[in-house]
C-alpha positions as CSV (number, residue, x, y, z in Angstrom):
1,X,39.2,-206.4,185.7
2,X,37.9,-203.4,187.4
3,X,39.7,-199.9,186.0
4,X,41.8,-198.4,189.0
5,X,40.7,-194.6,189.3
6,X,43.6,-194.0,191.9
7,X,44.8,-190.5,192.6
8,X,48.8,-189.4,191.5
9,X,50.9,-190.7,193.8
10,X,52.3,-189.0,196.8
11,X,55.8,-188.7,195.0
12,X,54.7,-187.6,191.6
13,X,56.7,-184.7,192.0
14,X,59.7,-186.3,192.3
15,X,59.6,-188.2,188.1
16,X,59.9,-186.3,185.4
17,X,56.2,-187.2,183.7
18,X,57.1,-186.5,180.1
19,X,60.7,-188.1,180.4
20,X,58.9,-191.1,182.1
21,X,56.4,-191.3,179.1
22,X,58.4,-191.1,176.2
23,X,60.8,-194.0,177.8
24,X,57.3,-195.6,178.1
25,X,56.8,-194.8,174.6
26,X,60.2,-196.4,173.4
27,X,60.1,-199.3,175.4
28,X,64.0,-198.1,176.4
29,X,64.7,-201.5,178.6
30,X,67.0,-198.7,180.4
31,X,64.6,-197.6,182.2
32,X,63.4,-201.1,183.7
33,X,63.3,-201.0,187.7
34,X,63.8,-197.4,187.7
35,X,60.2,-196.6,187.6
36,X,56.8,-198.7,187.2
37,X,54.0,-197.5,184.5
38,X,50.4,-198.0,185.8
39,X,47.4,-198.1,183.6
40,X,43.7,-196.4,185.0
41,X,42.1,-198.3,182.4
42,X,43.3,-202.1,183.2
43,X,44.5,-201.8,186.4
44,X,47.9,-202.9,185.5
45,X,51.5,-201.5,186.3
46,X,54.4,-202.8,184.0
47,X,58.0,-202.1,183.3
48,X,58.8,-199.3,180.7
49,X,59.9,-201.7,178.0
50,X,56.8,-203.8,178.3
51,X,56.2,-204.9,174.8
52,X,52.2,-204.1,174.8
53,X,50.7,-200.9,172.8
54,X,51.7,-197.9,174.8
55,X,48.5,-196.3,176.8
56,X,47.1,-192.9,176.0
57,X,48.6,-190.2,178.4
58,X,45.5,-189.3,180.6
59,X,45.2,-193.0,181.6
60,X,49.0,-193.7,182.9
61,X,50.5,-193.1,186.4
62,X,54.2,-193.2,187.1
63,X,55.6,-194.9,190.0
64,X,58.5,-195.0,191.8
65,X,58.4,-198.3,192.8
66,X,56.1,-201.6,192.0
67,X,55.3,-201.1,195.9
68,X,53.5,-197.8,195.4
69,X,51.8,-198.8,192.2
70,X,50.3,-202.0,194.9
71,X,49.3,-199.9,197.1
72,X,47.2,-198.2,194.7
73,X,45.6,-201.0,193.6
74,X,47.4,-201.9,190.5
75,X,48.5,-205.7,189.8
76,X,51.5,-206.6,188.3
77,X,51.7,-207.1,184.3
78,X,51.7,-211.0,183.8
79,X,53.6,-210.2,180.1
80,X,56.2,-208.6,181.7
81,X,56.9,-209.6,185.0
82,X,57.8,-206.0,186.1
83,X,59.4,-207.2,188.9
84,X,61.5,-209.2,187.8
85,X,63.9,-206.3,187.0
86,X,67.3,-205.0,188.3
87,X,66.7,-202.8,191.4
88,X,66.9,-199.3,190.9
89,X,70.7,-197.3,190.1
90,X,69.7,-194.6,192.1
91,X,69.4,-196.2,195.5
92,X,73.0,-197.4,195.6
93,X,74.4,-193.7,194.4
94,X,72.2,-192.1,196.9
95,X,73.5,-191.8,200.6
96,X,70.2,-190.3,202.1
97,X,67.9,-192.1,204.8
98,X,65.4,-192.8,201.9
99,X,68.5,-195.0,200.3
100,X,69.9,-196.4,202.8
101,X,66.3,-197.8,204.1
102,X,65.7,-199.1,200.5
103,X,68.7,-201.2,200.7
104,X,67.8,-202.6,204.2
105,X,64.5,-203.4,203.4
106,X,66.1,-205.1,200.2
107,X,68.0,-207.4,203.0
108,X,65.5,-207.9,204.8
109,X,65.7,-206.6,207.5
110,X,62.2,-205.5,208.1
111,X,61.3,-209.6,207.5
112,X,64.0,-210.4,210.5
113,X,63.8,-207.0,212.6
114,X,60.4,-205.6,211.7
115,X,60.0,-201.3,211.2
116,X,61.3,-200.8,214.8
117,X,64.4,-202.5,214.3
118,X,65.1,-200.7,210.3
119,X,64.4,-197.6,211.9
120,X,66.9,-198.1,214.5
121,X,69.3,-199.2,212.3
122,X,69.2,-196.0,210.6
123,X,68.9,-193.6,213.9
124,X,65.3,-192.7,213.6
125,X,62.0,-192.4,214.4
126,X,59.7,-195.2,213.2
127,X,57.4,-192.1,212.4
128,X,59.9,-190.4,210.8
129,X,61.2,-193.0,208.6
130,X,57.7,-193.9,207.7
131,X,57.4,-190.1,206.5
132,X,60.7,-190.2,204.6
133,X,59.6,-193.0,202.6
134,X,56.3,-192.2,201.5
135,X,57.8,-188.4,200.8
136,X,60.0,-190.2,198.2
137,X,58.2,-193.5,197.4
138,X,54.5,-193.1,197.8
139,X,54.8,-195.9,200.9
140,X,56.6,-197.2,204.2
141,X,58.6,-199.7,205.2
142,X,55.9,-202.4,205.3
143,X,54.5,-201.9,202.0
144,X,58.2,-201.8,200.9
145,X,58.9,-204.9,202.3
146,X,56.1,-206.9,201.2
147,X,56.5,-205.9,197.8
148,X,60.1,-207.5,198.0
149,X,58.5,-210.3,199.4
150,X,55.8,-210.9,196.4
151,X,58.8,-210.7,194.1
152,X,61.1,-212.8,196.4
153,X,58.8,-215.4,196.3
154,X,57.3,-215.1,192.6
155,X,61.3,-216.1,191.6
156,X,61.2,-219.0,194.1
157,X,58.2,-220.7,192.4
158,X,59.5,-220.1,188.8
159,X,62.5,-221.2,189.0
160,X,62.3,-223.9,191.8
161,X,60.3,-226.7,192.7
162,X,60.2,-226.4,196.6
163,X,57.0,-226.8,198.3
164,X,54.7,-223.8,198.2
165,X,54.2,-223.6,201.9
166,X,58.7,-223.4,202.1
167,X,58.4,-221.0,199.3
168,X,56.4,-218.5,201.6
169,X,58.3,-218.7,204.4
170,X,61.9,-218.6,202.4
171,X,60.2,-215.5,201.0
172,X,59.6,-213.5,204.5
173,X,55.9,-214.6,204.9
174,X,54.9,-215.3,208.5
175,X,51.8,-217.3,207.6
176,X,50.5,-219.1,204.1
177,X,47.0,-217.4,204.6
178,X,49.3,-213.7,204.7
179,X,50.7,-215.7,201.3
180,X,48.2,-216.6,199.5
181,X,46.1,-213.3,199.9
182,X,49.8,-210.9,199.1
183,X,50.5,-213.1,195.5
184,X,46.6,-213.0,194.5
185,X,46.7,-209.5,195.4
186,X,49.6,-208.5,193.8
187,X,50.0,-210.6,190.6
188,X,45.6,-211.7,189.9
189,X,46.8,-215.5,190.3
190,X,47.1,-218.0,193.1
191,X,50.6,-219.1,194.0
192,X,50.3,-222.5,192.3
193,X,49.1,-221.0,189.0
194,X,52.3,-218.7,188.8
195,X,54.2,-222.1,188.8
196,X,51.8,-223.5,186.5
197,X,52.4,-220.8,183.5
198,X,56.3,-220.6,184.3
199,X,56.5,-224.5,182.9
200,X,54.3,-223.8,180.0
201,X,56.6,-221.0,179.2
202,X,59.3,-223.2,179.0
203,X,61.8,-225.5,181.4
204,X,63.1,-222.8,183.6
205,X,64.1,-225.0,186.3
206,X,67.9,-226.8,185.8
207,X,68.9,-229.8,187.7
208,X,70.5,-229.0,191.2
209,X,71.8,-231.2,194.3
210,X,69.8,-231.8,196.7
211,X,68.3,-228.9,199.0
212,X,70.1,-226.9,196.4
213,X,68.3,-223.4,195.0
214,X,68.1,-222.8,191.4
215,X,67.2,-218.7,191.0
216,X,68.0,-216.3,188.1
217,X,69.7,-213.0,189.1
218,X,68.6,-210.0,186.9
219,X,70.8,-207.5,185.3
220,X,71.3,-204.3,182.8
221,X,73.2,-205.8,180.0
222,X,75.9,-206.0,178.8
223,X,77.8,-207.5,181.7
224,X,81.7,-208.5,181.5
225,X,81.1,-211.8,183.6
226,X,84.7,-213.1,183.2
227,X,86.3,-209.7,184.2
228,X,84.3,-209.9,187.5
229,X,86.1,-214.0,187.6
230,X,89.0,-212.5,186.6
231,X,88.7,-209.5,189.8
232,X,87.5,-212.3,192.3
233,X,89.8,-214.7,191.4
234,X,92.7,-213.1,191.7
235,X,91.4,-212.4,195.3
236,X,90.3,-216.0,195.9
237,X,90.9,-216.8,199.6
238,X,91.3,-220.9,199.5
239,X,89.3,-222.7,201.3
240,X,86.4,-219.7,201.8
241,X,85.4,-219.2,198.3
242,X,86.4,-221.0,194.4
243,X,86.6,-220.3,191.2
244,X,85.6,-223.6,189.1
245,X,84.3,-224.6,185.6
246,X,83.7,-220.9,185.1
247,X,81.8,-220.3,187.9
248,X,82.3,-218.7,191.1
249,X,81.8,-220.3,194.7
250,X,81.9,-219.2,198.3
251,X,80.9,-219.8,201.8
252,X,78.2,-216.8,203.1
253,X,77.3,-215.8,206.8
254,X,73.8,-215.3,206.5
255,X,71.6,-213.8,209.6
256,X,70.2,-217.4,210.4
257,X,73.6,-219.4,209.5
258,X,75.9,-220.1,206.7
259,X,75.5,-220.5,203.3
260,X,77.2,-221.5,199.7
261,X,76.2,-219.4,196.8
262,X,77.7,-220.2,192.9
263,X,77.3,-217.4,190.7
264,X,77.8,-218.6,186.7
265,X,77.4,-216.7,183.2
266,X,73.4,-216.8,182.7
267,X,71.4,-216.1,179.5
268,X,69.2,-213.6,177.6
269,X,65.8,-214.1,177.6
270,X,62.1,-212.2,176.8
271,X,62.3,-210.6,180.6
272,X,65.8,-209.6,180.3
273,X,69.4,-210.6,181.3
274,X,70.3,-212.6,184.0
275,X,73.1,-214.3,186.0
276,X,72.9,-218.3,187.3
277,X,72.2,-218.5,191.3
278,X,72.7,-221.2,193.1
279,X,72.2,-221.6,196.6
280,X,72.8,-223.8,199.6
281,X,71.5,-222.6,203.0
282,X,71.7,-223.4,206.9
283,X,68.1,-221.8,206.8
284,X,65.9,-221.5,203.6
285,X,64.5,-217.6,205.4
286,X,68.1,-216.4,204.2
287,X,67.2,-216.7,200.5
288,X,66.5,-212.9,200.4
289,X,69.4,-211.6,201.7
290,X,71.9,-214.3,199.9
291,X,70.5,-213.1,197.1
292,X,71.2,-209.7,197.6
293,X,74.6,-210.3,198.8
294,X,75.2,-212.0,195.6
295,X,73.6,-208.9,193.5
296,X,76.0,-206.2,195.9
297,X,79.3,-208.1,194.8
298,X,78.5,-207.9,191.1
299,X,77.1,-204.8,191.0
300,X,73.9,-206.3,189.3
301,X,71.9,-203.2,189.9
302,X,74.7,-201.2,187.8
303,X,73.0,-198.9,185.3
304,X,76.2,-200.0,182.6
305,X,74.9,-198.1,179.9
306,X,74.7,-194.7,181.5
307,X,78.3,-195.4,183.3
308,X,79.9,-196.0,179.6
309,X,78.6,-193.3,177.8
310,X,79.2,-191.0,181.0
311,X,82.8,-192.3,181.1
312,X,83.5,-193.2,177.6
313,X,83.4,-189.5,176.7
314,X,86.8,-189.1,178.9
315,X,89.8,-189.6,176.5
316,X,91.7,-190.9,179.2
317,X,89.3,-193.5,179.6
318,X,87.2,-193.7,176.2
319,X,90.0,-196.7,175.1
320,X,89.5,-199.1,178.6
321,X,85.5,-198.4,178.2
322,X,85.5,-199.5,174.7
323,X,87.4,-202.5,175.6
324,X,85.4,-203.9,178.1
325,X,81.7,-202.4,178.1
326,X,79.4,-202.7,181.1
327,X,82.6,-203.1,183.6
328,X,81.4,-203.2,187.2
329,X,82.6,-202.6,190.4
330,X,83.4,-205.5,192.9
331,X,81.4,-205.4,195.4
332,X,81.3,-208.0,198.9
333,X,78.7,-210.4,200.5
334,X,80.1,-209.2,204.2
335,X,81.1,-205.4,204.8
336,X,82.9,-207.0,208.1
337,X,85.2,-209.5,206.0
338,X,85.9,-207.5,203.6
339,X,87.4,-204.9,205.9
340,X,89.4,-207.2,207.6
341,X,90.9,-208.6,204.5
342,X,91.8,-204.8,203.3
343,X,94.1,-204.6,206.7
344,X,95.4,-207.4,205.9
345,X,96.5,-206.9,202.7
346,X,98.1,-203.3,203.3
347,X,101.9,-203.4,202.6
348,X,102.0,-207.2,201.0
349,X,101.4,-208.3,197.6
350,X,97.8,-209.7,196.6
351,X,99.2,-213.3,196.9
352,X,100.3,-212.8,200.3
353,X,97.2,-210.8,201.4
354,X,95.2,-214.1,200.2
355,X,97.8,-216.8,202.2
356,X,97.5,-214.6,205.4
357,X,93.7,-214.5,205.1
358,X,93.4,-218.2,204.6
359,X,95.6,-218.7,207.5
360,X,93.1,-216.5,209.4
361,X,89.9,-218.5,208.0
362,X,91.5,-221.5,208.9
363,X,92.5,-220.7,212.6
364,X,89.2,-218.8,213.7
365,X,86.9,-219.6,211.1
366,X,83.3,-222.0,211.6
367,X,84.5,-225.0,209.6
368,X,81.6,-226.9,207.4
369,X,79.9,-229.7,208.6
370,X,81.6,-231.7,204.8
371,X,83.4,-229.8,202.6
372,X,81.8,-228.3,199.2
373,X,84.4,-228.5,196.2
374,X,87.8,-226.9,197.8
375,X,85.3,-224.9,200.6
376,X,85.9,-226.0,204.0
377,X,85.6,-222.6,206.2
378,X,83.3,-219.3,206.9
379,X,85.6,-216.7,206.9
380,X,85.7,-215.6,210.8
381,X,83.6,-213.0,212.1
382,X,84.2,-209.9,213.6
383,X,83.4,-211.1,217.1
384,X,85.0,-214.0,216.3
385,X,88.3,-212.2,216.0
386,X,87.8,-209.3,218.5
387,X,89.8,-211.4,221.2
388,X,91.5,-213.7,219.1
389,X,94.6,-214.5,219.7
390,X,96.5,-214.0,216.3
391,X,99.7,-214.7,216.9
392,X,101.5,-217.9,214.4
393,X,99.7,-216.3,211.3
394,X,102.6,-214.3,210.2
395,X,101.4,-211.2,211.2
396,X,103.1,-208.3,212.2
397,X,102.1,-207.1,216.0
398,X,101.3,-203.9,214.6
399,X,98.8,-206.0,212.0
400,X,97.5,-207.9,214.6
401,X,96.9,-204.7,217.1
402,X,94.9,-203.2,213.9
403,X,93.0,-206.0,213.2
404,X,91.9,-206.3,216.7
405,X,91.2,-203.0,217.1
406,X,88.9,-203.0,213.8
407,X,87.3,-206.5,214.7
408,X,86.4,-204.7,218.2
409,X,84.8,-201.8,216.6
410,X,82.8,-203.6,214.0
411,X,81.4,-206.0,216.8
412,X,80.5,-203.2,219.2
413,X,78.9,-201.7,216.3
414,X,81.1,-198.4,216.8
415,X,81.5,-198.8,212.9
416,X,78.8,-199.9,210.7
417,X,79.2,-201.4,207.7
418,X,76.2,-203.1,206.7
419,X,74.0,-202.3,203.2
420,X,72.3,-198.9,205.3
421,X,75.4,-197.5,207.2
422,X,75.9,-193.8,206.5
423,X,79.0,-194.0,204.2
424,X,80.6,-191.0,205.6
425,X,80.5,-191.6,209.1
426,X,82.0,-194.9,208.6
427,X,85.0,-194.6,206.6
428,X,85.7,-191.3,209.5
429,X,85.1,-194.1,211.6
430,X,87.6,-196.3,210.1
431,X,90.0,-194.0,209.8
432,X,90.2,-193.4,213.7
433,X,91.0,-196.3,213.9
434,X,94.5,-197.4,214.6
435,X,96.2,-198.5,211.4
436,X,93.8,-197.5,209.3
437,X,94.6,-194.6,206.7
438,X,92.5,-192.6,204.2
439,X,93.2,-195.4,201.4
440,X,92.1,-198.4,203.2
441,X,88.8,-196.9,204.3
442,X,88.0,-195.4,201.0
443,X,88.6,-198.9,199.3
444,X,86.2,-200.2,201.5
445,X,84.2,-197.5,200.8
446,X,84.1,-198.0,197.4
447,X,83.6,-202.4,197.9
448,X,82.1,-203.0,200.9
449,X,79.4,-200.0,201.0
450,X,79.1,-199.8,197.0
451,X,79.5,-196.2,197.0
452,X,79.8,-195.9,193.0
453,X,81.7,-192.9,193.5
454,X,85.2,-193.5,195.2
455,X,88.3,-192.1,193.2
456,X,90.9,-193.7,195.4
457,X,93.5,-190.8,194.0
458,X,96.2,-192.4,196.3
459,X,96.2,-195.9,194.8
460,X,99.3,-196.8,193.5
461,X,97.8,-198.7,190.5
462,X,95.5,-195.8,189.5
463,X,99.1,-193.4,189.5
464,X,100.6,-195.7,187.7
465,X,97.6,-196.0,185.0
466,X,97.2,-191.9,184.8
467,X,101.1,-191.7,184.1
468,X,101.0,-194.6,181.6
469,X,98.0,-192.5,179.7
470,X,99.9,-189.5,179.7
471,X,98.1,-187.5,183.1
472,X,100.0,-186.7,186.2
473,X,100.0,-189.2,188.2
474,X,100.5,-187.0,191.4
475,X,97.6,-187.4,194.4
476,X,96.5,-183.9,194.2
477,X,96.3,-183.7,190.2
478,X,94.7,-186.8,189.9
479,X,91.7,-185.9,192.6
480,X,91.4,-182.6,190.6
481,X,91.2,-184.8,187.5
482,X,88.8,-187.4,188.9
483,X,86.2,-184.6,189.8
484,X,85.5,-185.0,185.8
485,X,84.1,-188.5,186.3
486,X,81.3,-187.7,189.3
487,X,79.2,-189.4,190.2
488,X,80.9,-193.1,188.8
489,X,84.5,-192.5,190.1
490,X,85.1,-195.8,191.1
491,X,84.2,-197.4,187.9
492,X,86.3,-195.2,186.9
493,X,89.1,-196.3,188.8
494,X,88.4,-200.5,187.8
495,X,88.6,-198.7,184.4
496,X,92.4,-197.5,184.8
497,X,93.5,-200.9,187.0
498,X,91.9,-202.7,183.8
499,X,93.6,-200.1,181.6
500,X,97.5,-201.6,182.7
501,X,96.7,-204.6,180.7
502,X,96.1,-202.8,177.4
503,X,98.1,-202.0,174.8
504,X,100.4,-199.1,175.9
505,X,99.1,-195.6,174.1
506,X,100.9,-194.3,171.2
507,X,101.3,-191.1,172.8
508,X,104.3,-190.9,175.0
509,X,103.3,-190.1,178.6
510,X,103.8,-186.6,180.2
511,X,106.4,-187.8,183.4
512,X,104.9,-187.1,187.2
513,X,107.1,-187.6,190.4
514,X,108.6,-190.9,190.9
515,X,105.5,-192.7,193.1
516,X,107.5,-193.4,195.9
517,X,106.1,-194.3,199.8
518,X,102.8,-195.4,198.7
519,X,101.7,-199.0,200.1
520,X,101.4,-201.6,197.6
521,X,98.0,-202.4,197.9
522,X,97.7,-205.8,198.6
523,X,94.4,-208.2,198.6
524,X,91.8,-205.4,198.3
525,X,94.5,-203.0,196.6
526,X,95.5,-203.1,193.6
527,X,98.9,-205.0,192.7
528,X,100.1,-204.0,189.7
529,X,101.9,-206.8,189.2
530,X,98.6,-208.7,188.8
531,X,95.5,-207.2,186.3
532,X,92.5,-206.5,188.5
């Protein structure tokens, strides 16, 4: 292969070279997805625990992302698979236009939108977003995009035996030629040959129903995959989403129509960790963002290691990290639903939150065409429910005058919640909002825009948990206390919800205030009468 003899990238300044080297140098599997290492000599860019001999120095260049190191001319590593990685920490912590793009583009919403439509999305200039980008990734919005793409569809033909012409377009591609010419570009092989050397590697594909996808979900080990069932179920709303044999099920709304996604324990393997996907869609162009749907409400892209030892350090805490390492935060596969379910579980128990919700689902919700295990129902969409009438569902008419009122925001698009919405503009949005207080709109803060670092001070179930540890318990003392645990606040708080089912400490707590006049928490609270 012909040596690349590319120039540092346009965002060299932003990596630490030497830090980036010696993780090279250690193979530290931490690192994997944070940054790509490109060889001169070869022409090859892998992940920083690639198990090859490490390169000299004056023949490496660091990259940001496997995009950048493509655009230089480098091919993907064919020992490593280097993108076949978690996606990078950062760009969920980060709330800056460069962030919130990256997590768009990882929708796809460049695929179903194009650059004009991202950039609008995010209030911009396609010239300026374009600029942004290549300031802080070495490339734009396409490059980006087809990048995700390549990857997108390198997973499809591993792991799945759809045709190769649906594996392109499920991928994003517009045409096989476009294809053909991106997978031989980016990974030396022709499409069919990637399939070829997956089976000799070893049976990757397990059985599936029909028009069912099989795909493997990467993640930073170690993750506590039963405390994530044990979160969801609790939460379950019947007839929109399961828990079964281990597994859990639930209905999607997807840009081109619904889908069913079961998300099971996966395995350990010589790429890395991973979670089981399956996947039935409407429309096989929504297998990008189903998947990262699926990735947001597990927190897949969690950096685990870095959150324990961060948090573990806290004596508060160090006990609830050391019994369950790798703890994420609960994400959601709809920003929209998941706000209307915290309204509706303000003031009620989770149970009831979860009765009134399935009431809702089962009124306004688009009912399946045959029903898959206990599913039946899409939870209702915002427009759906913007002039609903509500009444017979056992809501209050002040519930039913918020719920309308948020439903008719989030359809207008007056409130964003979607992967690139600026996180402090919406939860001031929410909280404008009739019936919506400073709790509710941090919680969906925290689920339904991933912000890792939420400290929910109010919550009664994170009062109750600093009191039990022997902390004040008191709103004020235990913001002032959470300002220790920046930037991972909210895995800080599934940390002290987790913490009530412990063993109570030795130490006798020091007494706060009775917590008095602080709402119960209800589906997307925290009841502490039932272990989140």
């Amino acid at each position: 292969m012909t040596a690349v003899t590319a120039p540092p990238p346009a965002d060299a300044h932003a990596l630490d070279r030497d830090a980036c080297f010696r993780a090279a140098r250690s193979k530290d599997a931490r690192f994997d997805g944070a940054f790509v290492i490109a060889v001169t000599t070869t022409g090859i860019y892998c992940r920083p625990s690639c198990p090859v001999k490490a390169p000299l120095g004056r023949n490496v260049r660091f990259y940001r992302s496997a995009a950048a190191a493509q655009q230089d001319g480098f091919r993907a590593c064919k020992r490593c698979l280097p993108d076949a990685v978690p996606g990078s920490p950062e760009w969920d912590g980060r709330a800056d236009v460069a962030a919130r793009a990256v997590r768009l583009v990882d929708d796809g919403v460049v695929d179903r939108e194009g650059v004009a439509g991202l950039a609008r999305r995010l209030g911009t200039s396609e010239r300026q977003l374009r600029r942004t980008l290549s300031a802080e990734l070495g490339v734009g919005p396409d490059a980006l995009a087809r990048a995700r793409r390549a990857s997108a569809a390198r997973s499809l033909l591993e792991s799945t035996d759809e045709p190769i012409t649906q594996v392109a377009f499920a991928a994003g591609f517009r045409s096989v030629r476009q294809f053909n010419e991106t997978m031989r570009r980016v990974f030396d092989v022709a499409p069919s040959e990637i399939r070829r050397r997956a089976r000799r590697r070893g049976p990757t594909i397990a059985p599936t129903a029909d028009g069912e996808l099989h795909l493997r979900l990467p993640h930073r080990p170690p993750l506590p995959f039963a405390a994530l069932l044990g979160f969801l179920g609790t939460r379950c709303v019947p007839g929109v989403e399961e828990i079964a044999d281990g597994s859990y099920r639930r209905v999607l709304h997807l840009p081109r129509g619904l889908g069913i996604a079961t998300l099971a324990p996966g395995g350990t393997g010589p790429t890395g960790a991973w979670v089981d996907c399956r996947l039935r869609l409407d429309d096989p162009r929504d297998v990008t963002a189903a998947v990262q749907r699926c990735r947001r409400l597990l927190d897949l892209d969690a950096d685990p290691v870095a959150v324990d030892a961060a948090l573990g350090d806290e004596p508060l805490l160090a006990a609830a990290v050391a019994a369950q390492p790798g703890r994420r935060v609960p994400g959601h596969v709809d920003g929209h639903e998941l706000a209307v379910r915290a309204v509706l579980g303000q003031q009620v128990s989770v149970a009831a939150a979860r009765t009134l919700a399935a009431r809702l689902a089962e009124t306004h919700g688009e009912h399946l065409a045959a029903p898959v295990g206990t599913l039946t129902v899409a939870f209702p969409t915002a427009d759906a429910l913007a002039g609903a009438n509500l009444g017979g569902l056992g809501l209050t008419g002040a519930r039913q005058a918020a719920l309308r009122t948020l439903a008719g925001a989030l359809a207008a698009g007056d409130v964003q919640l979607d992967p690139g919405a600026d996180r402090d503009e919406a939860e001031a949005g929410l909280q404008r909002l009739s019936g919506i207080g400073p709790w509710t709109a941090a919680y969906i803060r925290m689920r339904a825009l991933g912000d890792p670092d939420v400290a929910l001070a109010t919550d009664l179930g994170v009062r109750r948990a600093l009191e039990r540890l022997g902390a004040d318990g008191r709103p004020r003392a235990a913001a002032a206390l959470a300002e220790r645990w920046r930037p991972w606040r909210s895995y800080a708080v599934q940390h002290l919800w987790a913490s009530l089912s412990l063993p109570a400490p030795t130490a006798s707590p020091v007494p706060g205030r009775p917590i008095a006049g602080v709402p119960a928490g209800g589906e997307d609270g925290l009841d502490v009468r039932v272990p989140a």
